[in-house]
N, C-alpha and C positions, 0 to 999 in steps of 0.2 A: 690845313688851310683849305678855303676853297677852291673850288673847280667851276670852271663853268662846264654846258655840256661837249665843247670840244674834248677834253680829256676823255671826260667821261664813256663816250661812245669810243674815244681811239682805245683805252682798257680794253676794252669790251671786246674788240676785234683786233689785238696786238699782236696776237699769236699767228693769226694770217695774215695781218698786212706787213709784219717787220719781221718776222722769222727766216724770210729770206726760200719760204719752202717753192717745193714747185707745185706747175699748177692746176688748174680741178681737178684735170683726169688724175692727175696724181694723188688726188686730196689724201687718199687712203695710207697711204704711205710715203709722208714727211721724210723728205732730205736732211739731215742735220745742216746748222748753219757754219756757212765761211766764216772766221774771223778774220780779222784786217792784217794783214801780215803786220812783222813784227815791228821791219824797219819802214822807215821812210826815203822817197825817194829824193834824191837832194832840189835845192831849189833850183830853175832856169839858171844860168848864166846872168839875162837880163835882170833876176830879181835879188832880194835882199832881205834873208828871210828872220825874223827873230822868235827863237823859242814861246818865250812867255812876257806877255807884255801885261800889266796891271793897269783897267781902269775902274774905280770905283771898289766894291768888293768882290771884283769878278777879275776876270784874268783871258788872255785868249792869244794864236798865235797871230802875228801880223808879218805878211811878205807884203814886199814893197817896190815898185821897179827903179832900176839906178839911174834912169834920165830925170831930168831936175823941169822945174813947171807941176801948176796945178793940175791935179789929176781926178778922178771920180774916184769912191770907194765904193767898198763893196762889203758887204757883213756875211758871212758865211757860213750857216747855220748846220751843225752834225747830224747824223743818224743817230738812231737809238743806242750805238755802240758809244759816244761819246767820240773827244775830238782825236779822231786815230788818224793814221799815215794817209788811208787817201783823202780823208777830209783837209789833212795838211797839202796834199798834192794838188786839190782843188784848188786851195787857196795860190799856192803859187803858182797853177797855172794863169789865173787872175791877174792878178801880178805881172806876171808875161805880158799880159793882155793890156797893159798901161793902167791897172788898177790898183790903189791901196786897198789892200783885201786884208779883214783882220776875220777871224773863229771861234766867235766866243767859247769860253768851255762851262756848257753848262752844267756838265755836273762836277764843277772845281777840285778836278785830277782825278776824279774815279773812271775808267775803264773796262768794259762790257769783254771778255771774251768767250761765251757764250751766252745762246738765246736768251736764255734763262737769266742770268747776269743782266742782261740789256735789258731785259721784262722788268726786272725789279728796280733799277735804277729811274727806266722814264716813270715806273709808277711812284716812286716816291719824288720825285722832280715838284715840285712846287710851281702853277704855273706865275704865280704872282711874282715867283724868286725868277724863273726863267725870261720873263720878259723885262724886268729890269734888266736883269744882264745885258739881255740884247740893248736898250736903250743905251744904256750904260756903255757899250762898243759902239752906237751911232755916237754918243756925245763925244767919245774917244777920238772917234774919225773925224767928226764936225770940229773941233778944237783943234786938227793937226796944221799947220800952215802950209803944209804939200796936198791939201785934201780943200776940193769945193764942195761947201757945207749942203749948198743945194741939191747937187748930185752926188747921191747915195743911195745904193739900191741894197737889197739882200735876196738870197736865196739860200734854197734848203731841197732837203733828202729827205725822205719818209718822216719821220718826228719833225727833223726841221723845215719838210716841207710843211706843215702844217704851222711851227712856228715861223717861219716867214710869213702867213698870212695873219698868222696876229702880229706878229709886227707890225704888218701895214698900218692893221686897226688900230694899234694903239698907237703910233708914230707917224703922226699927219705929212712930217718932212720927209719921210720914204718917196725917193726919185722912180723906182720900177723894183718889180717884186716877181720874182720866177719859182715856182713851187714844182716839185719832180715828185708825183706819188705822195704827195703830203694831204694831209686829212682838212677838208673841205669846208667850210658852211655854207648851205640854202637859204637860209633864213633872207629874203628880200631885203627887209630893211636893214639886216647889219651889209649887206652886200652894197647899199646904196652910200655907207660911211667909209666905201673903198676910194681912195683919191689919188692911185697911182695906178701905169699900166701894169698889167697884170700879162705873165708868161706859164704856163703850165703843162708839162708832160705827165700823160698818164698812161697805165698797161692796161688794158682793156679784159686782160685774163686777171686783173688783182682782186684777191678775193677780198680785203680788208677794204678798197674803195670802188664804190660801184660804177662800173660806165654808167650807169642812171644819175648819181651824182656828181659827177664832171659833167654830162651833158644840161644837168640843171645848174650847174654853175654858173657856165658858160652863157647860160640862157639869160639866166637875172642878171650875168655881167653885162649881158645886151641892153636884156631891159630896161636896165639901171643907167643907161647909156657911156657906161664905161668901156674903156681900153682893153680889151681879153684877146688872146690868142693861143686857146688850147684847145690840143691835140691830145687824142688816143690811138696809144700803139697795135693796130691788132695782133692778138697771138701774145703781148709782153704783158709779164705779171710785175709781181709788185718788184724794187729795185731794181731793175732791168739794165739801170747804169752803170750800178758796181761790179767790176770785173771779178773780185772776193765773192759775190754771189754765183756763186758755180752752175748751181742747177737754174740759174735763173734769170742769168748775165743774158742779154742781146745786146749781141756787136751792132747790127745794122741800126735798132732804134734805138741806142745809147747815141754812136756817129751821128744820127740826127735830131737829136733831142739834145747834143754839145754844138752840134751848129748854130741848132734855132737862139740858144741861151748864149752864146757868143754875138750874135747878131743879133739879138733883143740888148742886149746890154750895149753894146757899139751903137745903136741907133739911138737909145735912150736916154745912155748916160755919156761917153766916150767924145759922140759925137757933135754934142754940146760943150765942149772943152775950146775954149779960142785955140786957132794954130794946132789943134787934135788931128 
């Protein structure tokens, strides 16, 4: 199938942006990668988590929290590894947070435990098949009667940080869109068919996305007189959030890069909720 050139350039530079290696100075010799541990950590107390839930021909997990009243949702987009324990942890942290959060699984049960493994899966990923999915978990959310169909946001990690932003594009009903390290577009005019606020953490050490192109993001997010508020971590490369990334993990700009995106989504979505 085809690609457009988002793919195409994230191939091209996969091996540094998602390998999870460390960074320049290191360039020379590559860290092997963390895989996600095995298990998962159980859901909040507050939430209500369900393994696999089926919408459409796609499948994903969905936590939920146990207070009753409409709530926002939230789409929860994986890394290259596919939908493993802390993307499950994500989600229920979500959850916690007074959101229906569902995961879609894009690549429908297969599982990345190394680099390699994970290189091969997003390259065969379809993106025409992965963005249905994702629509396919908005119409899920949109359809739930505990879920207000207006607000719905998504977010995403390296791979799904870049698929959260075609989300956007292609899902006019996306409430607010937070991308972490995910693969970017310049292009002016597709940036001008963005019609939600927009949240984005980047590492400024990631060798697969350039601070050049987060600062020109950001710019045509201006230009375009759109909603943007992103940041670059300096010193943090690529994954910086996920604790699994060993050599590569920051505590400090993770802590502030889970604030910014708990408090973009409370002001966005949450806080639009009658009685929220």
């Amino acid at each position: 199938m085809r690609r457009n050139a988002f793919l195409c350039v994230a191939y091209a530079l996969v091996l540094a942006a998602c390998s999870h290696e460390k960074s320049d100075e290191h360039a020379s010799h590559p860290t092997s990668s963390q895989p996600p541990p095995a298990e998962s950590a159980s859901a909040p107390a507050a939430t209500e988590a369900v393994p696999v839930v089926r919408f459409g021909d796609a499948s994903g997990y969905v936590s939920t929290p146990t207070s009753g009243g409409k709530k926002p949702g939230l789409i929860v987009i994986h890394e290259w590894w596919g939908l493993d324990p802390w993307i499950r942890e994500q989600t229920d942290h979500f959850a916690s947070q007074g959101y229906v959060a569902v995961a879609p699984d894009l690549y429908r049960g297969k599982l990345a435990k190394t680099p390699e493994e994970a290189h091969e899966l997003m390259r065969g990923l379809p993106e025409d098949r992965a963005v249905a999915d994702m629509k396919a978990a908005f119409d899920y959310l949109a359809s739930r009667p505990d879920v207000d169909p207006k607000l719905i946001g998504v977010i995403g990690w390296c791979m799904g940080g870049g698929y959260a932003l075609q989300l956007e594009l292609h899902e006019p009903r996306i409430a607010a869109t937070a991308i972490n390290y995910g693969r970017l577009v310049t292009d002016f005019d597709t940036i001008t068919k963005i019609s939600s606020p927009i949240l984005g953490n980047f590492g400024e050490a990631d060798r697969g996305i350039p601070p050049e192109d987060v600062k020109a993001f950001g710019a045509n997010l201006t230009k375009a007189g759109k909603l943007g508020d992103i940041k670059l971590y300096p010193g943090a490369g690529h994954a910086f959030m996920n604790p699994n990334n060993k050599d590569g993990y920051n505590a400090a700009a993770a802590a502030d890069a889970s604030q910014r995106i708990d408090a973009f989504f409370d002001r966005t979505l949450r806080a639009k909720i009658p009685n929220s």
